[in-house]
VOLUM-442857 format. One line per field, with one value per atom (N, C-alpha, C, CB): residue number from 1; atom name; z, y, x. Coordinates in pm, 1 decimal, always signed. Atoms other than C-alpha are relative to their C-alpha. Glycine has a CB too. Layout:
num <- [NUM;...]
atomo <- [CA;...]
Z <- [Z;...]
Y <- [Y;...]
X <- [X;...]
This chain:
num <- [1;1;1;1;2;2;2;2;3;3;3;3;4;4;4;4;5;5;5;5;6;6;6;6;7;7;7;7;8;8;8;8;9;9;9;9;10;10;10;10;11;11;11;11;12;12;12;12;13;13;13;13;14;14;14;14;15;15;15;15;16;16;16;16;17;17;17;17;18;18;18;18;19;19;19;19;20;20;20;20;21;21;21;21;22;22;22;22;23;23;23;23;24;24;24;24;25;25;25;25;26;26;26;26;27;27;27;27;28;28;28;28;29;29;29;29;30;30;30;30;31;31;31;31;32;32;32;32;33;33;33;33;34;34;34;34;35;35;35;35;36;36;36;36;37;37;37;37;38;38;38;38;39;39;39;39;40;40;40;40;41;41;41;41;42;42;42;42;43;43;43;43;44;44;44;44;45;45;45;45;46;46;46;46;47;47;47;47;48;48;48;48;49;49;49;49;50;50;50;50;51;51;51;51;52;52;52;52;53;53;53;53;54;54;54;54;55;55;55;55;56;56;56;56;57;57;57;57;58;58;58;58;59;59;59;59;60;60;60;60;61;61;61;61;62;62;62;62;63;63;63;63;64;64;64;64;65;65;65;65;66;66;66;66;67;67;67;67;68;68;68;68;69;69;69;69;70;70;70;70;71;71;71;71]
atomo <- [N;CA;C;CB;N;CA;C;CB;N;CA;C;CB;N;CA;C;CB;N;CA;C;CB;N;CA;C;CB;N;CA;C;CB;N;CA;C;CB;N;CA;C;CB;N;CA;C;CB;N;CA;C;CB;N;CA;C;CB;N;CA;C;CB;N;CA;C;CB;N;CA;C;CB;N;CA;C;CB;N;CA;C;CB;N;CA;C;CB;N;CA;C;CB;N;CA;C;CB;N;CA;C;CB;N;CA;C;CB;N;CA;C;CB;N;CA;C;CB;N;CA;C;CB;N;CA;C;CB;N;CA;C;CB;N;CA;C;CB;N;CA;C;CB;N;CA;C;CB;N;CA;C;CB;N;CA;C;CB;N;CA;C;CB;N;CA;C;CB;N;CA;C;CB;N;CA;C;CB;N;CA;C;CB;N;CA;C;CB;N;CA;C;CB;N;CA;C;CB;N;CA;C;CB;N;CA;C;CB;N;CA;C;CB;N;CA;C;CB;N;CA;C;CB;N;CA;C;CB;N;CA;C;CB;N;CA;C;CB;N;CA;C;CB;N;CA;C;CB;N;CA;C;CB;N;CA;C;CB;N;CA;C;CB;N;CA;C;CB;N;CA;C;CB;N;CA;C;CB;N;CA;C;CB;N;CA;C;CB;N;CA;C;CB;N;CA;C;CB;N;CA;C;CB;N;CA;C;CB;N;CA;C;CB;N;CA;C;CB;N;CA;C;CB;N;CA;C;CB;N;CA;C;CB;N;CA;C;CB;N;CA;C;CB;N;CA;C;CB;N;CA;C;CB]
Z <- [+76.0;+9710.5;+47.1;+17.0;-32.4;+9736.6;+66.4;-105.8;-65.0;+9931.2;-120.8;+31.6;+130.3;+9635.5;-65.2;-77.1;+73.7;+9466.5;+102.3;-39.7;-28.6;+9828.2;+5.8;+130.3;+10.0;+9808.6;-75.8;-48.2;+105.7;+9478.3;-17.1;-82.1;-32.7;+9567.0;+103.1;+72.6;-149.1;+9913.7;-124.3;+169.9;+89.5;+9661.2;-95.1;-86.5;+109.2;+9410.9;+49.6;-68.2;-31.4;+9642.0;+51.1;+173.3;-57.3;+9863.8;-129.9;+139.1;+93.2;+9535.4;-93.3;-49.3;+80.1;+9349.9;+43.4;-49.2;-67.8;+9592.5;+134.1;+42.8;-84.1;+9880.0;-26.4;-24.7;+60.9;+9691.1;-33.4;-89.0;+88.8;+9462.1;+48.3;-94.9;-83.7;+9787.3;+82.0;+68.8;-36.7;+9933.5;-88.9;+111.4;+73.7;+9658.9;-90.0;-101.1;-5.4;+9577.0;-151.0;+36.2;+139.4;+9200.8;+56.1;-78.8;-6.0;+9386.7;+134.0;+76.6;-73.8;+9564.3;+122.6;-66.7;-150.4;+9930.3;-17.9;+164.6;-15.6;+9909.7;-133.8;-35.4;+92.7;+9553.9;-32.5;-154.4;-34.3;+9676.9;+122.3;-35.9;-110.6;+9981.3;+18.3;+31.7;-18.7;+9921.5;-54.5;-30.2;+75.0;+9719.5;+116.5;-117.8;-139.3;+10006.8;+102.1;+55.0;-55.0;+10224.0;+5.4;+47.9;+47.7;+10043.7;-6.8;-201.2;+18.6;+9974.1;+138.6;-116.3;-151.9;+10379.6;+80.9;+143.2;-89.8;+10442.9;-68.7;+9.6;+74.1;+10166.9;+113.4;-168.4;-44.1;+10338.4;+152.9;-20.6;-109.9;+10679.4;+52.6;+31.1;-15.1;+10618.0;+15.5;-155.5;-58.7;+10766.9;-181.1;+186.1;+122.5;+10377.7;-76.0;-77.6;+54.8;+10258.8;+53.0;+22.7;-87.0;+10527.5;-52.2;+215.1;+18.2;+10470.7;+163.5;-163.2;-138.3;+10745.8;+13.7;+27.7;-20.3;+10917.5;+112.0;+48.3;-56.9;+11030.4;+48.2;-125.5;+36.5;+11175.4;+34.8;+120.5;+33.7;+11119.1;+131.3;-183.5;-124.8;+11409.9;+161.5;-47.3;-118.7;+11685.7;+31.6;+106.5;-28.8;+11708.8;+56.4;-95.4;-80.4;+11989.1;-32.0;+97.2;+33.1;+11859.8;-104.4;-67.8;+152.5;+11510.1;+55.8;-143.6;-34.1;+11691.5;+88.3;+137.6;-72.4;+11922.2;-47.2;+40.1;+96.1;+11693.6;-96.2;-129.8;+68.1;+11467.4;+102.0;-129.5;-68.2;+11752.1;+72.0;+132.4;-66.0;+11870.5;-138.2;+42.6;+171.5;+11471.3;+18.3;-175.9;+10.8;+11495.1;+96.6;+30.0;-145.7;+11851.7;-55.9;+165.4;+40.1;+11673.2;-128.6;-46.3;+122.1;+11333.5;+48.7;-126.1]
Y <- [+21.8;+7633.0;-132.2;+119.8;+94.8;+7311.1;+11.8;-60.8;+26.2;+7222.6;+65.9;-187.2;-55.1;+7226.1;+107.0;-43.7;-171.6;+7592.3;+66.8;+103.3;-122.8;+7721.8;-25.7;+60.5;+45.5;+7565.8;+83.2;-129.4;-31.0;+7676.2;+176.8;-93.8;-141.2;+8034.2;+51.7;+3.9;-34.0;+8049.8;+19.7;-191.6;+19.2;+7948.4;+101.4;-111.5;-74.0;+8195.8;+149.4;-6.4;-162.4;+8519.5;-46.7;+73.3;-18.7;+8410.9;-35.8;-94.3;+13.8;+8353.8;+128.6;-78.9;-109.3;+8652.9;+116.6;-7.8;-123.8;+8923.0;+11.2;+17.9;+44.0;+8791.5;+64.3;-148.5;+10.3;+8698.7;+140.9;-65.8;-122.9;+8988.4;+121.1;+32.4;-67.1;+9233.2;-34.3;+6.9;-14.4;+9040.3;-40.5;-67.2;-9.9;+9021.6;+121.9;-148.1;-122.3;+9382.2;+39.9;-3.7;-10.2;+9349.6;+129.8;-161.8;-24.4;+9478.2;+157.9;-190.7;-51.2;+9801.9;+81.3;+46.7;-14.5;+9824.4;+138.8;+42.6;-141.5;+10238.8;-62.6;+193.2;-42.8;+10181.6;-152.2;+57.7;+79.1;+9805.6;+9.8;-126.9;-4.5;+9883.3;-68.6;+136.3;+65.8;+9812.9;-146.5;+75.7;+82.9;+9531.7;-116.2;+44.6;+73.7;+9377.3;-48.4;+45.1;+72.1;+9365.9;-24.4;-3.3;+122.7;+9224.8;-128.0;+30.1;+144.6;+8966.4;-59.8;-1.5;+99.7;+8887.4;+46.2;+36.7;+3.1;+8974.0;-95.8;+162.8;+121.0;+8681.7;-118.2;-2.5;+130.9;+8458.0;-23.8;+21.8;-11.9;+8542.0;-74.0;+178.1;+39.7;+8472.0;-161.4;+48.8;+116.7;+8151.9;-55.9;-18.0;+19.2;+8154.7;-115.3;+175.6;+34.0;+8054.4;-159.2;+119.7;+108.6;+7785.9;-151.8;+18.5;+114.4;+7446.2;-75.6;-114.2;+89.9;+7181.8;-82.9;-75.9;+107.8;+6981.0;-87.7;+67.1;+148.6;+6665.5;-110.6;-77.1;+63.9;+6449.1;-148.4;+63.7;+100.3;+6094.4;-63.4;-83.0;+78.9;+5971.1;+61.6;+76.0;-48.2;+6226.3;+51.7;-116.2;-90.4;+6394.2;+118.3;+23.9;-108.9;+6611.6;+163.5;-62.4;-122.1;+6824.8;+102.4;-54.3;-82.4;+6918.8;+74.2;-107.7;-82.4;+7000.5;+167.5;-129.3;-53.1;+7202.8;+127.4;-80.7;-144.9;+7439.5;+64.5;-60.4;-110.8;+7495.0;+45.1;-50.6;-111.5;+7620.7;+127.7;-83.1;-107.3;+7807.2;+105.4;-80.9;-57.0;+7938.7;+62.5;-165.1;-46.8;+8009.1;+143.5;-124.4;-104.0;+8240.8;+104.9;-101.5;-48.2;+8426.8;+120.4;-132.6;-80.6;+8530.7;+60.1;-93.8]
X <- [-121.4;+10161.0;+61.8;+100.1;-72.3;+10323.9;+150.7;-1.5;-155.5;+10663.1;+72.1;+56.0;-67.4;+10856.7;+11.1;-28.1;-22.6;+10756.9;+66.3;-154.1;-60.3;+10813.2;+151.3;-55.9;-140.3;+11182.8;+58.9;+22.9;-26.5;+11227.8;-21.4;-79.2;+43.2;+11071.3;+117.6;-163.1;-98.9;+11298.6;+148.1;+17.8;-136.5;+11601.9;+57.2;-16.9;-1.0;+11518.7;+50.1;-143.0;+24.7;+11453.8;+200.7;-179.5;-111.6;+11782.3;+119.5;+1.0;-56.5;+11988.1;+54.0;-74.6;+28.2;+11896.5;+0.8;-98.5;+5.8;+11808.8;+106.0;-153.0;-136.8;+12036.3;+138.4;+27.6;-81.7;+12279.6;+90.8;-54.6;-52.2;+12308.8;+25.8;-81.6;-44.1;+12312.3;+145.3;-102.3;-134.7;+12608.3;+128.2;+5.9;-150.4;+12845.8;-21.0;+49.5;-60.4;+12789.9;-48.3;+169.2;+48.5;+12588.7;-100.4;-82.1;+150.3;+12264.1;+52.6;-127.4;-16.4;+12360.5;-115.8;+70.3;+97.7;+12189.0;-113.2;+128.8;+89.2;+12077.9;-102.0;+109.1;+99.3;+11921.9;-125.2;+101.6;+110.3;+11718.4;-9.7;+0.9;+43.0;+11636.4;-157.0;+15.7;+96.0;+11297.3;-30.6;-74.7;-13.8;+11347.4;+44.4;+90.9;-31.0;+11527.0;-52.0;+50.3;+124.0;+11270.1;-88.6;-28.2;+153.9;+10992.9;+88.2;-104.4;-52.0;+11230.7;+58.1;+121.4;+39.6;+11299.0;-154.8;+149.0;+144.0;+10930.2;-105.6;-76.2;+34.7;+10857.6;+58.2;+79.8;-83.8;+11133.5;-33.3;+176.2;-24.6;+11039.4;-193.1;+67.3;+162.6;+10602.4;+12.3;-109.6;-7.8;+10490.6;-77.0;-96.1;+49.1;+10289.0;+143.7;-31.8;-103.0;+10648.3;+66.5;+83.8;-110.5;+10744.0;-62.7;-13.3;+98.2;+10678.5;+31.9;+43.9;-4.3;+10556.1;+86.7;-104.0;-112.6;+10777.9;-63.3;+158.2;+60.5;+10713.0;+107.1;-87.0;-159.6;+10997.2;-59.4;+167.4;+103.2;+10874.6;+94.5;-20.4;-134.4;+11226.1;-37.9;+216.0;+40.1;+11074.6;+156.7;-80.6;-98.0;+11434.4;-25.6;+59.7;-11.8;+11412.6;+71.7;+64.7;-88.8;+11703.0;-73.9;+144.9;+57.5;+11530.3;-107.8;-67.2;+152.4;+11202.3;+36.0;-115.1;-60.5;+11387.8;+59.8;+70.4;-75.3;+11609.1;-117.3;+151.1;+88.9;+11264.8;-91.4;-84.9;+106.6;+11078.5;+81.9;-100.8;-107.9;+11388.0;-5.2;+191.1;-35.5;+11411.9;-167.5;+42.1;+124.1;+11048.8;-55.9;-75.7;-25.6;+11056.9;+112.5;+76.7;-104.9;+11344.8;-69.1;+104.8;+75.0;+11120.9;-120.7;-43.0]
């Protein structure tokens, strides 16, 4: 999948299924499962795109391997 779909994929699930759980459209008991395919989509490395930091910014590398140890 290219960068871009998974952007547009990430955007979609956290928009729609997210979303629609925290402002109360999408009620929790009756998606439950729904919910977590959609953070076991957002959470697969299938979904992530590579990062590459072309400046060598310590910090950025730093918080995605901290973000990465976390998922």
């Amino acid at each position: 999948m290219a960068p871009e779909h998974k952007f547009a994929t990430a955007a979609k699930l956290c928009g729609e299924v997210l979303g629609g759980v925290a402002d109360g459209l999408l009620p929790l008991h009756q998606c439950e499962e729904v919910l977590g395919d959609a953070l076991r989509c957002l959470a697969s490395k299938d979904i992530k795109v590579p990062f590459r930091d072309p400046c060598g910014n310590r910090f950025l590398l730093m918080t995605r391997n901290m973000s990465d140890a976390l998922l």
